[in-house]
C-alpha positions as CSV (number, residue, x, y, z in Angstrom):
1,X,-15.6,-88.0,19.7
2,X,-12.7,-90.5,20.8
3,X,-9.3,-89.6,22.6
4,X,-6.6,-91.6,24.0
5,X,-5.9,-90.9,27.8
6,X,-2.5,-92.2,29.2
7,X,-2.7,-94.0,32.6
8,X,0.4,-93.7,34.3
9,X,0.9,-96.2,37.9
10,X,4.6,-95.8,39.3
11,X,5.8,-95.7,42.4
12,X,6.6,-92.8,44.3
13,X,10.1,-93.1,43.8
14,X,11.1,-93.7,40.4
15,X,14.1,-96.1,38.7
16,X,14.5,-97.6,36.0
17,X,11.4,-98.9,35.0
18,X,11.6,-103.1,34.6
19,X,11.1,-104.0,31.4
20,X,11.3,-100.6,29.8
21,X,13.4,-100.9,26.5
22,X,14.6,-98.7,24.0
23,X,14.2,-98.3,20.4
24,X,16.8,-96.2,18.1
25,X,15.1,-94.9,15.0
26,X,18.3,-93.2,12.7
27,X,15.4,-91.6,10.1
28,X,16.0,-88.3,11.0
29,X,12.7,-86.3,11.7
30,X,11.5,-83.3,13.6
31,X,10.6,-83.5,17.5
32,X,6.7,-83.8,16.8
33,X,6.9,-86.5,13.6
34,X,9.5,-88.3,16.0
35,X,6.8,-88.2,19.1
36,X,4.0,-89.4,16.6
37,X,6.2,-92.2,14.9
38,X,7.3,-93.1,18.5
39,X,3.6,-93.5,20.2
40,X,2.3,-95.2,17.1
41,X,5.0,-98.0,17.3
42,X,5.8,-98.1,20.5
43,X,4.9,-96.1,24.0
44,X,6.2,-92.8,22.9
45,X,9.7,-91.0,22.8
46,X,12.4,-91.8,25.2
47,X,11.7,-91.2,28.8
48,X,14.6,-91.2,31.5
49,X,13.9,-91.2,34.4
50,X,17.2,-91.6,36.5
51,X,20.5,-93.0,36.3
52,X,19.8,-96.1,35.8
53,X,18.1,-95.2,32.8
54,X,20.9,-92.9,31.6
55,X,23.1,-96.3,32.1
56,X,20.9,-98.6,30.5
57,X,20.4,-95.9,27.0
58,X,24.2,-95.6,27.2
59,X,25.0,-99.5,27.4
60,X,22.7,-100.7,25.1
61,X,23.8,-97.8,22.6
62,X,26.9,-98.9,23.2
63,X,26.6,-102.7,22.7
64,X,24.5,-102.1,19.5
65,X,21.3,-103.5,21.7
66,X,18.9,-101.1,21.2
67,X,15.6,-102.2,19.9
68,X,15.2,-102.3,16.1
69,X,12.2,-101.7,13.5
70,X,12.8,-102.8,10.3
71,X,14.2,-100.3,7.7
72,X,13.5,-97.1,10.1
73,X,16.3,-98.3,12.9
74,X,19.8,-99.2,12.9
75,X,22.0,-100.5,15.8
76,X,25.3,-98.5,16.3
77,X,29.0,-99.8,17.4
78,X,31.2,-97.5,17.8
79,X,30.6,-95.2,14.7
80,X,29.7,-98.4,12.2
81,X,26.0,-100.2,11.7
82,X,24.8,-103.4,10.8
83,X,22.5,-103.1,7.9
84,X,19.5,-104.5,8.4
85,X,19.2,-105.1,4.9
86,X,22.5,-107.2,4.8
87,X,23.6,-108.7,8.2
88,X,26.8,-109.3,6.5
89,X,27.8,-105.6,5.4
90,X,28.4,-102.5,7.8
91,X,28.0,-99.2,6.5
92,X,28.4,-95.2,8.6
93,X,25.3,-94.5,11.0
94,X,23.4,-91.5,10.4
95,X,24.3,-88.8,12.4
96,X,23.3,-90.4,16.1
97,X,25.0,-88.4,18.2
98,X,22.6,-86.1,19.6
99,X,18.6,-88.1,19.0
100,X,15.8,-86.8,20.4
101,X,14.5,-87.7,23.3
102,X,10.8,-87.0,25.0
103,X,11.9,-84.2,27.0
104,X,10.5,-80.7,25.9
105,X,9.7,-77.7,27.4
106,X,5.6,-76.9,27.4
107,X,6.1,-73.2,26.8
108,X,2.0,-72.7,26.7
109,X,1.0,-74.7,29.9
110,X,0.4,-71.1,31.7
111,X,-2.1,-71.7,34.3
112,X,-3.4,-69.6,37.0
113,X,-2.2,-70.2,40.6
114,X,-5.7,-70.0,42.0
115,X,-7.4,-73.0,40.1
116,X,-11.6,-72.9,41.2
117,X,-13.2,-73.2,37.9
118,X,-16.5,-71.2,39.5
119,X,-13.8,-68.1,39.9
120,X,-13.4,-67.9,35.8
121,X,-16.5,-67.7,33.9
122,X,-17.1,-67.3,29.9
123,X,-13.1,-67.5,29.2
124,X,-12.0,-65.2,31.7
125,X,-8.9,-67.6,32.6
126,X,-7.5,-66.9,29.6
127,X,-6.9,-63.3,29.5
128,X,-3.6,-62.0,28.8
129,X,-1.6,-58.3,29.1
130,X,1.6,-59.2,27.8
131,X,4.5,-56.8,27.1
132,X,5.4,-56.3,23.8
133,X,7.8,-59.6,22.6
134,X,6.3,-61.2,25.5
135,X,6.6,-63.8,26.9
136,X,9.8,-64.7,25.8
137,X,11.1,-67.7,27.7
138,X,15.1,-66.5,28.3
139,X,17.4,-69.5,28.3
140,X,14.3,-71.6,28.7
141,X,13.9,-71.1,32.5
142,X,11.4,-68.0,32.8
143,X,8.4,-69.7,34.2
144,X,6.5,-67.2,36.1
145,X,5.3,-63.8,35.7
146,X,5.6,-60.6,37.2
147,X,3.7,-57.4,36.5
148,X,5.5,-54.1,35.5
149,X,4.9,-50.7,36.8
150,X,2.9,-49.9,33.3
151,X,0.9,-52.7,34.2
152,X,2.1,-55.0,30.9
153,X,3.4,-58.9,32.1
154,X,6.7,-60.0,31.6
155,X,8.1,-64.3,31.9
156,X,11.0,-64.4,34.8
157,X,13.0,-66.6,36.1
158,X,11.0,-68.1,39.5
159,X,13.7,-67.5,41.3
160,X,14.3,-63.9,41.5
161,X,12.9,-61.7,44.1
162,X,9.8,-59.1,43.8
163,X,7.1,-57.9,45.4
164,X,3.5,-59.3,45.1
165,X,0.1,-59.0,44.9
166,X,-2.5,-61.6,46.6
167,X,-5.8,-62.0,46.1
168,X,-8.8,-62.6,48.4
169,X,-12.3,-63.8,47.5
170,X,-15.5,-63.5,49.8
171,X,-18.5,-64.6,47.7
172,X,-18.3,-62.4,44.8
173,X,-16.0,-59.6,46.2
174,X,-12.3,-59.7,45.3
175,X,-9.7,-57.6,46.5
176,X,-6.3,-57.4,46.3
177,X,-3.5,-56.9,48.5
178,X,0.4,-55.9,47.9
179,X,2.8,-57.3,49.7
180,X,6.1,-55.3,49.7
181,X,8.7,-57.8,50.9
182,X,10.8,-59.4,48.4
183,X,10.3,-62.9,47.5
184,X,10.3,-65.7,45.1
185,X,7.5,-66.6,43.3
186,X,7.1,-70.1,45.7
187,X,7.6,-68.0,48.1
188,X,4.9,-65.5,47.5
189,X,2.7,-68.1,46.8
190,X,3.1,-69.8,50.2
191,X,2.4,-66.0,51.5
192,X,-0.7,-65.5,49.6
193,X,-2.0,-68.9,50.3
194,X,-1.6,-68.7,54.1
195,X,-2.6,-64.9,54.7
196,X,-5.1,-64.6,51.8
197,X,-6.6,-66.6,49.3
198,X,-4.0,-66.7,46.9
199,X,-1.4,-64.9,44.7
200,X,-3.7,-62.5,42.2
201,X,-5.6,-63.9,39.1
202,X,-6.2,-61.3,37.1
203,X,-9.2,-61.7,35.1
204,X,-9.7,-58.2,32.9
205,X,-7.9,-55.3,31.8
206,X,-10.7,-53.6,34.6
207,X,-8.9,-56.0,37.1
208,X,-5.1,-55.4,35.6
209,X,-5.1,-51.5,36.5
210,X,-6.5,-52.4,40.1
211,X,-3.0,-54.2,40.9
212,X,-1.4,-51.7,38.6
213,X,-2.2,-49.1,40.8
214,X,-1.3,-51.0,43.6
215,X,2.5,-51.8,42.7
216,X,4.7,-48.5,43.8
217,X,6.8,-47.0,40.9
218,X,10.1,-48.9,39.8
219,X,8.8,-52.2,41.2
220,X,7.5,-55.2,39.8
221,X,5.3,-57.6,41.5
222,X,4.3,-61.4,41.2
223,X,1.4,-62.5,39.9
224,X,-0.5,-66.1,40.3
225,X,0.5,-66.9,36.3
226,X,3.2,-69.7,36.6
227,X,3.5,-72.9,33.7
228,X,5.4,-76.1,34.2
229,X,8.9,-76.3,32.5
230,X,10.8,-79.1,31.1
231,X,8.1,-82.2,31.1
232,X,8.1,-85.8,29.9
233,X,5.7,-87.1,26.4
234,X,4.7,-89.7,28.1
235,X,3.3,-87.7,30.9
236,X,5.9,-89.3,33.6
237,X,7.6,-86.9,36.1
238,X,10.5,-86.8,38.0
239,X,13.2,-84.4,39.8
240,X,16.0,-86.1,38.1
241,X,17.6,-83.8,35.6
242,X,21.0,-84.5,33.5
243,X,21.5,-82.0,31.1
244,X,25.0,-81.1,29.8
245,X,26.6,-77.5,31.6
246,X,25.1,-74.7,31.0
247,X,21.9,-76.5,29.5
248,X,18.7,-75.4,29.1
249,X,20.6,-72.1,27.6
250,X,18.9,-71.0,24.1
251,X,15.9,-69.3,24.1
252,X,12.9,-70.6,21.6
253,X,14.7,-74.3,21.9
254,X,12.5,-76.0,23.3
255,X,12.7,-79.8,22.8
256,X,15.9,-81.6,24.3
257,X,18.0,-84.7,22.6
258,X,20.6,-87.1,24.3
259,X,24.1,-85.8,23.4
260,X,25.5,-89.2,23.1
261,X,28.6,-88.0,23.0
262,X,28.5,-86.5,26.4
263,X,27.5,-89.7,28.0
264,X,23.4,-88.7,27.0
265,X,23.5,-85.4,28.7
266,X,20.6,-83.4,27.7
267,X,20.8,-80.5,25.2
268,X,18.0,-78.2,23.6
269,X,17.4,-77.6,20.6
270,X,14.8,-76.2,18.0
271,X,12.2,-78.8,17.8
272,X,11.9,-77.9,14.0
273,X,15.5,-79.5,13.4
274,X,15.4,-82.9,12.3
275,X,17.2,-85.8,13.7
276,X,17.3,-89.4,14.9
277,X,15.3,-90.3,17.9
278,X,15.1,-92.8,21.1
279,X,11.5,-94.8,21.4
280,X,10.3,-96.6,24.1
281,X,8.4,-99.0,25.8
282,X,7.4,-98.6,29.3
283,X,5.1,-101.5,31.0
284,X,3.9,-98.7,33.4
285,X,2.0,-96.9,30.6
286,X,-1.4,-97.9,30.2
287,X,-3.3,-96.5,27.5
288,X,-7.4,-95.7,27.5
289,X,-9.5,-94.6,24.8
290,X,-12.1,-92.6,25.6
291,X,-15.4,-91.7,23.5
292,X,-17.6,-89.1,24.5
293,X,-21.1,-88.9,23.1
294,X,-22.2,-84.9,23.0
295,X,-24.8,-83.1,21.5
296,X,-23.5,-79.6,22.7
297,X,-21.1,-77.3,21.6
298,X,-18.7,-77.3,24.1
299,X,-14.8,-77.6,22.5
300,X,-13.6,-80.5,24.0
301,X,-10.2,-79.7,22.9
302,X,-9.9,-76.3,25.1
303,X,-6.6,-76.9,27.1
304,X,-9.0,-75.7,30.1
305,X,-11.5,-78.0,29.5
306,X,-9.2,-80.5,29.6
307,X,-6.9,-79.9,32.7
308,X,-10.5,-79.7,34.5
309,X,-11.2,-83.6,33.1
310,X,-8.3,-84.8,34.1
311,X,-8.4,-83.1,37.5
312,X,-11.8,-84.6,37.7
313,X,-10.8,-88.1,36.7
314,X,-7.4,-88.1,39.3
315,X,-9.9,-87.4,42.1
316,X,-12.2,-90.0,41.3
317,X,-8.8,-92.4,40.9
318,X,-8.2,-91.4,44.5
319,X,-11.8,-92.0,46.0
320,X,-11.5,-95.3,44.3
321,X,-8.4,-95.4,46.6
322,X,-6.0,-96.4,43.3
323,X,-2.4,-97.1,45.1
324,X,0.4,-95.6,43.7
325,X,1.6,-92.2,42.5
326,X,-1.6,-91.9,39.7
327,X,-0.4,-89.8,36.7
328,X,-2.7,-89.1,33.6
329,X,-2.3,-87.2,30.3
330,X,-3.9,-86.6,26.5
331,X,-2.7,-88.1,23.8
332,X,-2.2,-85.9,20.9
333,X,-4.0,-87.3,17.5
334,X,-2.1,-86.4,14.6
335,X,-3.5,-83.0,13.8
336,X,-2.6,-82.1,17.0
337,X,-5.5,-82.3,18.9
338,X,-7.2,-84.5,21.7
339,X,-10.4,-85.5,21.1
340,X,-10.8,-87.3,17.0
341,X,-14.4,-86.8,15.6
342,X,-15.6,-89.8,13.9
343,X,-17.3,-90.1,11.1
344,X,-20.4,-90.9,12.4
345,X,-20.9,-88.9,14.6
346,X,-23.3,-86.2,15.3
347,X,-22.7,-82.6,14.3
């Protein structure tokens, strides 16, 4: 079993990373064939990072500098190409105005505030009580999750105020404690954390009517169920954010592309819609290819599983006292997953 981990050094403040260039590729293609053309040829799909980067997409666009490939890329002035074909003809670009970048919003990355793998046992992480059309990811910003009085779980914006529930663990008790003062989730977290153990997992449905019970009638309480929002392909992170106003706004559109009309503002859209996209290169990005040799029948491509190895693997980084702010990632293999079985290996 191989799969490609990405090994991200940068420093703690990011800019526009030297040497990072980027790669216009007018065949129009969905968000996920763009990603996969973009980290076969290159690093992966457009990250930017801060202004500088917005300046340097937006001058070389501009200047027809971008980065070519052959028959799959065209360089744009001003509404007219140069065909690569011909350098003596110029014909219309494709549509370019709005190309995907490697932005997109990782609607499944829920994970449990409350991360000690000895707490879950035989997929108990995982369970779910959803409301019915649940969750549903409103305007693309409802990131954490409150319970409702009928004990069914319901996305919400991180920012609005509820009560909560914490959790506390002593061996193999766990209890559970309601907190009625209004908070934000980050706020109720930082509660839990100091007072208790920390904002409620919930385990079971035996466990889901314990807090039900515990929530008074006509409230709704936070729960330790958060995901991360609007994240980079390449695994890169940043607090700079330049969408256009009003943006994220569409629910269920969750990959974003440069509006280059709108000096590369970011805008979502449905990442089944097919359009032009930004490569890059980035000198930061260091690939590794791992191969595990296994003769149980553990799934090695359980999003669980995973997040644990790469927890695993950033501590050992840090004992080995890397420098630098240390990001890692899986690469996806074209079927989607992280971990390729070759041919000869063992069933």
């Amino acid at each position: 079993m191989e799969a490609v981990l990405l090994f991200i050094v940068a420093a703690a403040v990011l800019s526009s990373v030297p040497g990072r260039k980027y790669y216009l590729v007018s065949e129009p293609k969905d968000w996920t064939a763009a990603q996969s053309f973009c980290r076969e040829k290159f690093s992966d799909l457009a990250s930017i990072q801060s202004a500088a980067d917005v300046k340097a997409l937006n001058e070389q666009l501009e200047l027809g500098e971008l980065g070519e490939l052959g028959e799959h890329s065209v360089s744009c002035v001003q509404g007219v190409s140069r065909d690569p074909g011909d350098p003596g003809e110029f014909r219309k670009c494709s549509p370019l105005q709005t190309p995907w970048i490697g932005l997109y919003d990782d609607v499944n990355s829920w994970r449990w505030s409350m991360s000690a793998s000895d707490f879950y046992r035989q997929d108990k992480k995982k369970f779910r009580n959803w409301a019915s059309r649940e969750p549903n990811n409103n305007y693309g910003r409802e990131n954490c999750v409150e319970m409702r009085g009928d004990g069914r779980w319901n996305d919400e914006f991180c920012n609005r105020t509820r009560s909560s529930v914490c959790l506390d663990v002593k061996g193999t008790k766990v209890t559970f404690v309601h907190v009625n003062v209004n908070m934000t989730w980050m706020e109720a977290q930082r509660y839990c954390r100091g007072r208790h153990t920390d904002l409620a997992s919930v385990r079971n449905m035996a466990e889901n009517r314990r807090l039900q019970v515990l929530v008074p009638t006509g409230q709704r309480a936070w729960i330790g169920l958060s995901r991360e929002s609007w994240k980079w392909s390449d695994g890169t992170g940043s607090a700079f954010s330049f969408w256009m106003s009003g943006e994220p706004s569409k629910t269920r559109q969750n990959c974003a592309a440069a509006n280059m009309k709108d000096s590369g503002r970011w805008q979502n859209f449905c990442c089944t819609e097919k359009k032009p996209s930004v490569c890059s290169t980035d000198p930061s990005l260091k690939q590794v290819k791992l191969k595990v040799v296994r003769s149980s029948s553990v799934d090695l491509n359980d999003p669980d599983l995973l997040e644990d190895l790469l927890t695993k693997m950033k501590q050992k980084l840090r004992e080995q006292e890397v420098s630098g702010d240390v990001r890692l990632s899986w690469r996806k293999q074209k079927d989607g997953k992280i971990f390729l079985r070759k041919k000869n290996d063992e069933l």
